[in-house]
C-alpha positions as CSV (number, residue, x, y, z in Angstrom):
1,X,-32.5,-32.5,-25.5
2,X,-29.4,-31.9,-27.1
3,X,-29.4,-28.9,-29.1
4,X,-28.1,-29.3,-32.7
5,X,-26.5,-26.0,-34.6
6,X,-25.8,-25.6,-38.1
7,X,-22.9,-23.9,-39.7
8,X,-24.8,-20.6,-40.3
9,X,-25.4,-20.6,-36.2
10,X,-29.1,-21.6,-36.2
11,X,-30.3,-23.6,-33.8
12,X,-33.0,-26.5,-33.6
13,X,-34.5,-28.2,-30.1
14,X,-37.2,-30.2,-29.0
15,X,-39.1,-29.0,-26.4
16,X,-41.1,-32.0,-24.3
17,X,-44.1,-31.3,-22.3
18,X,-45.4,-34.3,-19.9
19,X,-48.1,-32.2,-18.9
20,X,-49.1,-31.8,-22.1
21,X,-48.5,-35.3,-23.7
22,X,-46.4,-34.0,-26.8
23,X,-43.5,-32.2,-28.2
24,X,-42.4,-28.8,-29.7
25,X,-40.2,-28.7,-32.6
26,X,-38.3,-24.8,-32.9
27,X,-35.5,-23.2,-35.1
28,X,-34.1,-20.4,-33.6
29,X,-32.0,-18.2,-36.1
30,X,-28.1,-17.2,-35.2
31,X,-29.6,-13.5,-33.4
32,X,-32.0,-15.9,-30.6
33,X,-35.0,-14.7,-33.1
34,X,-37.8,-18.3,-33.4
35,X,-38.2,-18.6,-36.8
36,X,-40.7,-21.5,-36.7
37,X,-42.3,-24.4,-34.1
38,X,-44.7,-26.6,-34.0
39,X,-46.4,-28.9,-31.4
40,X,-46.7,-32.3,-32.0
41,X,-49.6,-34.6,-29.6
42,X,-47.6,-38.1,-28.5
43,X,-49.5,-40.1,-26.3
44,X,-47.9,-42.2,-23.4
45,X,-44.8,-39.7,-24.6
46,X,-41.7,-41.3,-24.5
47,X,-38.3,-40.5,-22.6
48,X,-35.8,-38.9,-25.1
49,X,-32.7,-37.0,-24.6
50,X,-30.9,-36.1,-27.8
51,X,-32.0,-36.4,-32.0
52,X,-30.5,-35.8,-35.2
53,X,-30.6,-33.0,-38.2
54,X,-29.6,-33.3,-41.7
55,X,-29.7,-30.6,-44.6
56,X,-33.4,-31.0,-45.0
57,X,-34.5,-33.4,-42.4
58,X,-34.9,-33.3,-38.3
59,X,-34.7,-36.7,-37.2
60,X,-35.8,-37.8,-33.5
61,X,-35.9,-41.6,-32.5
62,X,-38.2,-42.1,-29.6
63,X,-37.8,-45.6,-27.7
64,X,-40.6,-47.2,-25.8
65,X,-39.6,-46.0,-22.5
66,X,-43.2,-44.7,-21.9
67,X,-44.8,-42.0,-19.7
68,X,-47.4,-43.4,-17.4
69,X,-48.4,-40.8,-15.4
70,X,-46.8,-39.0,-12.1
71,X,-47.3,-41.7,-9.1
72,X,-47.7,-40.7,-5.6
73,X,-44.1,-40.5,-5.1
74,X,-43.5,-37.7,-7.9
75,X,-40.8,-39.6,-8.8
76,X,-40.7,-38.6,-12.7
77,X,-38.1,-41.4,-13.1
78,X,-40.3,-44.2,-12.1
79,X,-43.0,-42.5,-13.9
80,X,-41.8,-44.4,-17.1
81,X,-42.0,-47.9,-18.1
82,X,-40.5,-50.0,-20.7
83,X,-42.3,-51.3,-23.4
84,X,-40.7,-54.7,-24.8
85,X,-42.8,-55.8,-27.2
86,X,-43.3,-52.1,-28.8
87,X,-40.9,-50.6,-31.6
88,X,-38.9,-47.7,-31.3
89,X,-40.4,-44.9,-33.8
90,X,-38.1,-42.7,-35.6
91,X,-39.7,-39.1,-36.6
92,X,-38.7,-37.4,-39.8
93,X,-39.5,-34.3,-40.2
94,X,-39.0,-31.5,-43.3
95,X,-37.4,-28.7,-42.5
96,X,-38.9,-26.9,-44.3
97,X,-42.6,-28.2,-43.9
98,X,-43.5,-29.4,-40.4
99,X,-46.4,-31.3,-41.3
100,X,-44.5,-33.4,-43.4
101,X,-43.6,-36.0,-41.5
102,X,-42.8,-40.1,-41.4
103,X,-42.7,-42.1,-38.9
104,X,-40.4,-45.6,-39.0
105,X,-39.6,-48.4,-37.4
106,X,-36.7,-50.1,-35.4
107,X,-36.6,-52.7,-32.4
108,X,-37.4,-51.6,-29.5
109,X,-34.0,-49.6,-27.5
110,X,-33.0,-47.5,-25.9
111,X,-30.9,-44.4,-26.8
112,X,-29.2,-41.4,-25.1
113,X,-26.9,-39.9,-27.5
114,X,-26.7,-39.4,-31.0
115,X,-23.2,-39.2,-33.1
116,X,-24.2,-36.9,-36.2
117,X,-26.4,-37.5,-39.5
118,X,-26.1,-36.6,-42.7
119,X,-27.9,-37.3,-46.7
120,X,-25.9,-39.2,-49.1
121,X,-26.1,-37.9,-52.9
122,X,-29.0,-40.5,-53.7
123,X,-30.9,-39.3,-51.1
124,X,-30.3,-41.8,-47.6
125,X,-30.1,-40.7,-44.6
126,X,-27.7,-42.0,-42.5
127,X,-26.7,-41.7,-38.7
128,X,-24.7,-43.1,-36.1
129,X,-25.8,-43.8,-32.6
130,X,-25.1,-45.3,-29.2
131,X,-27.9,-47.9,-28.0
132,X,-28.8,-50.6,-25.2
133,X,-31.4,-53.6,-25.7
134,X,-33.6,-52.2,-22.7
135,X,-34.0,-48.9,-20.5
136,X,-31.9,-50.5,-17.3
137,X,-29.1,-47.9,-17.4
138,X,-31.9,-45.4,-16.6
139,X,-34.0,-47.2,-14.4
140,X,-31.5,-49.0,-12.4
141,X,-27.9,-48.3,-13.4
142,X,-28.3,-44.3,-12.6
143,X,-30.5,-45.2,-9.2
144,X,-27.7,-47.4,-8.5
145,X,-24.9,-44.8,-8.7
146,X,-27.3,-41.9,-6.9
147,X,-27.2,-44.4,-4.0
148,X,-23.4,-44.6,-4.3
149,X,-23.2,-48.5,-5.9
150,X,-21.6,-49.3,-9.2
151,X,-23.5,-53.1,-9.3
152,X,-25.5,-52.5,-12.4
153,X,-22.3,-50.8,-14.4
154,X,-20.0,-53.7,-12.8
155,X,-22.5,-56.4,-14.8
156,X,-21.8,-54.9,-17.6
157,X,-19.4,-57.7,-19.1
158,X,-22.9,-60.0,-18.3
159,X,-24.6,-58.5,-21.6
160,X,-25.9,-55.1,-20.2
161,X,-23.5,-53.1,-22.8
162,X,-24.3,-50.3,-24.7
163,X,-23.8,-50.7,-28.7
164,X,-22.4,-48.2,-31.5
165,X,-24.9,-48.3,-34.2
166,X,-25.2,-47.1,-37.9
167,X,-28.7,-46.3,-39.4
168,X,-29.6,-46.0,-42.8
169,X,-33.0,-44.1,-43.9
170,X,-34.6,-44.2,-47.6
171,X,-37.9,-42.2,-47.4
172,X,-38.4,-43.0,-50.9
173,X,-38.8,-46.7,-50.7
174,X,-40.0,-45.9,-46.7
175,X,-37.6,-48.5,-45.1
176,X,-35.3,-48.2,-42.4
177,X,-32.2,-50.7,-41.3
178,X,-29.5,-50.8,-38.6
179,X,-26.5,-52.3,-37.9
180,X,-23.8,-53.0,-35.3
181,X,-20.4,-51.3,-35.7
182,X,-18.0,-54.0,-34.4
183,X,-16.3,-52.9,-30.6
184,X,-12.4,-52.3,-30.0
185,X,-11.1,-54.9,-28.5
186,X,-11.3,-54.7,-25.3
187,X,-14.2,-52.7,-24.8
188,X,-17.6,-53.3,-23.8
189,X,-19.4,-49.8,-23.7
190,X,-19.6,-46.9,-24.8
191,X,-21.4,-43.2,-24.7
192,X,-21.2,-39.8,-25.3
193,X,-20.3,-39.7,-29.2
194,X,-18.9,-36.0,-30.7
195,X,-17.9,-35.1,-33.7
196,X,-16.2,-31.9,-35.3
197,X,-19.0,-29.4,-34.3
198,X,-18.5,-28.2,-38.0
199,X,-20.0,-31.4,-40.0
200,X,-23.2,-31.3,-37.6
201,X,-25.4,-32.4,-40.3
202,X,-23.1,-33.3,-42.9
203,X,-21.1,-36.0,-44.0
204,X,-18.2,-37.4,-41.6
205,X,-16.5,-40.1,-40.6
206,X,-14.9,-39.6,-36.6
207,X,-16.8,-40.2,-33.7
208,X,-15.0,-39.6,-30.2
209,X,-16.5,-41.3,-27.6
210,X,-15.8,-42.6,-24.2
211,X,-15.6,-46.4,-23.3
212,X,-15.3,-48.8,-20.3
213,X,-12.3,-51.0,-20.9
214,X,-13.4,-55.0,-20.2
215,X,-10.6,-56.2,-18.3
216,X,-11.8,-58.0,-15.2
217,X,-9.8,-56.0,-12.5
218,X,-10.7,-52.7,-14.7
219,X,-13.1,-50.0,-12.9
220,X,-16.6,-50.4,-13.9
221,X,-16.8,-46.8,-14.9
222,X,-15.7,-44.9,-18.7
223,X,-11.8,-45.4,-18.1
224,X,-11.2,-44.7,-21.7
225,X,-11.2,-42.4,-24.5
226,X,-12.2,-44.2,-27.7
227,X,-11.8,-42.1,-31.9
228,X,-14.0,-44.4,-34.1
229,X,-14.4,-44.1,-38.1
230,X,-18.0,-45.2,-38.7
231,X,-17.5,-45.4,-42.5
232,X,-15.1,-48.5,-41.8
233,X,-15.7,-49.7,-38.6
234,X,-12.1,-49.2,-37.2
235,X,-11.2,-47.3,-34.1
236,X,-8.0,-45.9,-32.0
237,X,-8.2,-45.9,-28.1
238,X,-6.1,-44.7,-25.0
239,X,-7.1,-46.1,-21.6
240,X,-6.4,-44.3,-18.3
241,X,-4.9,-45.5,-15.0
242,X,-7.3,-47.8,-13.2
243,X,-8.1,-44.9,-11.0
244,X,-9.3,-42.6,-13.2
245,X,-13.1,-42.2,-14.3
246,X,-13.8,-39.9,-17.6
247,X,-16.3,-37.8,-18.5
248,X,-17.7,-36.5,-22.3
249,X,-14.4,-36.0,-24.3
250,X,-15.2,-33.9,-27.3
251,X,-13.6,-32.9,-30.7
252,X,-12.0,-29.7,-30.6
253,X,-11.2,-28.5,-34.3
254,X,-8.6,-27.3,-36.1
255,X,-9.6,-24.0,-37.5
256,X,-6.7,-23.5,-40.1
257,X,-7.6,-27.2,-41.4
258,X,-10.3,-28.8,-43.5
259,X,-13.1,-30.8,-40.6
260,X,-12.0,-33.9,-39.2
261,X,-8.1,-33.3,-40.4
262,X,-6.2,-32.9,-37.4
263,X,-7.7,-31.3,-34.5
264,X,-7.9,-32.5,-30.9
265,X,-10.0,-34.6,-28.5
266,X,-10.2,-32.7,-25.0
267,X,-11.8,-34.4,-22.2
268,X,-11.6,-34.4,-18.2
269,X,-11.3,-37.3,-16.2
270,X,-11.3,-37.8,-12.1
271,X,-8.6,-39.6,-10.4
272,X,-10.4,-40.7,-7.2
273,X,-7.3,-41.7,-5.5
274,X,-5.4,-38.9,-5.6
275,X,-9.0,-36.6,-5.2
276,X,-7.6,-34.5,-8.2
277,X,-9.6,-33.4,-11.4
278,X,-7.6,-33.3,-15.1
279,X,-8.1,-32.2,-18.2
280,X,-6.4,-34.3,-21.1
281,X,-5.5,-32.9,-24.3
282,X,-4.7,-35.4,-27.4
283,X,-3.8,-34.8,-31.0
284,X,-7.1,-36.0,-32.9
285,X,-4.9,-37.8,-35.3
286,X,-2.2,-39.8,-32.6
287,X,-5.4,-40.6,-29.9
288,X,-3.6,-43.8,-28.7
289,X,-0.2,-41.9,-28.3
290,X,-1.9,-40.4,-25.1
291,X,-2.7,-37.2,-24.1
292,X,0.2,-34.0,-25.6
293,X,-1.0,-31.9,-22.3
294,X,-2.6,-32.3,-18.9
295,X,-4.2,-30.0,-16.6
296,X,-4.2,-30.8,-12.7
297,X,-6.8,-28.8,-10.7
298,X,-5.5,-28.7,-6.9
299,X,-9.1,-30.4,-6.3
300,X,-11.8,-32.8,-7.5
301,X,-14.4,-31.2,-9.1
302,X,-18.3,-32.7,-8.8
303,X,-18.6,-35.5,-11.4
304,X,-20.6,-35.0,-14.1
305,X,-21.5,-36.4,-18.0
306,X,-21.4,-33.6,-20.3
307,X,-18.1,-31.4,-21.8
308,X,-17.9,-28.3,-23.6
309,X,-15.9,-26.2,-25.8
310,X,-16.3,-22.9,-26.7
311,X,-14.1,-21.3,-29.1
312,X,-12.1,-18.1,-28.8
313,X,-12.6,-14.8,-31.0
314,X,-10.1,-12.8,-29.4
């Protein structure tokens, strides 16, 4: 999964063993020393790709996209089915005591990527994630695009959309609720949510994401950056030309400023037409404006998901 880091450069993961039917929670400190882990047994172990920390809490949602074995094929992917009528449990963990642990309940869906997370001064835990009412986009939508097809991602105005949801935990009254945020207009999907790498548990508000724009002739593909504020709903967007697909855009701080005031939003995207990879620069604070710099490689680089950014000491 995902790794999460905390302001003071430590590091938490999941480690997931099929083999073994279970999971290993670490925390590795800012020098690569472990400072603590512990396996966890999961039965029929679900598919999971990302999870959540707070101050005190680890958080790690796991959908009912089980684990049924290695077939003849070997085929991990198909190794998984999905479980309709089964919730999706969501872990928390202590921090600072492993064994305490409590396990929730939401619908069943399923999730790639998670925004951020963070405790509220009475104690709730809230995050922010991007989900879909079934497992499809892994079990058919990515074998689709391996074979070279964009069917399932061209249904997508037919109800196979991904959603932007807020989650609210209270441990003390051991209840758990979600709800929808409401979608630009215009958009039908979205995916790889950022935020300011320096409120990574803490409280925010800006989500950057990518988004497929839902006009009919539009490519079926991300063609759009998307800056949402999850603590009111409303959201500022640019949309690329109609032959460009994007990839993770990311929120690139400010240093000299307080988090999530000013900044930028640095993503690449792929013109397939003119076989040329860019890399789009945007003033966090003026997203719809465009981007204030681009980058043309003489080439097209592979396509991928994931960005990075890794700041400069020197």
């Amino acid at each position: 999964p995902h790794p999460r880091v905390e302001k003071d450069g430590t590091l938490w993961n999941v480690g997931y063993s099929l083999a073994r039917q279970g999971l290993v929670l670490y925390h590795i400190d800012a020098q690569g020393k472990m400072l603590k882990w512990k396996f966890f047994d999961v039965p029929n172990i679900s598919y999971f790709h990302d999870f959540l920390i707070t101050e005190n809490y680890v958080i790690l949602p796991l959908s009912p996209h089980r684990f049924q074995g290695l077939g003849s094929s070997g085929n991990v992917r198909e190794s998984y089915t999905w479980q309709a009528d089964e919730a999706m449990e969501v872990w928390v963990f202590d921090k600072n005591n492993f064994e305490r642990k409590t396990i929730l309940e939401l619908p069943a869906q399923f999730i790639f990527h998670y925004g951020n997370a963070y405790e509220d001064k009475k104690g709730l835990i809230h995050y922010d994630a991007i989900n879909y009412n079934n497992s499809d986009i892994m079990d058919a939508g990515f074998t689709d695009v391996m074979r070279g097809g964009t069917s399932y991602f061209e249904d997508l105005k037919g109800g196979k959309s991904s959603n932007h949801v807020k989650v609210v935990i209270d441990l003390a009254a051991n209840t758990i609720r979600q709800e929808t945020l409401p979608s630009p207009k215009g958009f039908v999907a979205s995916e790889f949510p950022t935020v300011d790498p320096r409120v990574i548990g803490n409280p925010y508000k800006l989500v950057v994401t990518v988004g497929v724009e839902s006009h009919e002739d539009s490519f079926p593909f991300f063609n759009a950056v998307i800056i949402r504020n999850v603590s009111n709903g409303r959201s500022k967007s640019f949309l690329y030309s109609r032959n460009e697909v994007a990839e993770e855009h990311i929120y690139v701080p400010d240093y000299s400023k307080s988090p999530e005031d000013g900044g930028w939003v640095i993503g690449t995207t792929i013109n397939f037409k003119k076989k040329k990879t860019y890399l789009n620069i945007f003033e966090a604070g003026n997203l719809a404006q465009g981007p204030v710099a681009r980058a043309k490689l003489p080439y097209a680089t592979p396509f991928s998901f994931h960005g990075k950014f890794v700041r400069s000491y020197g």
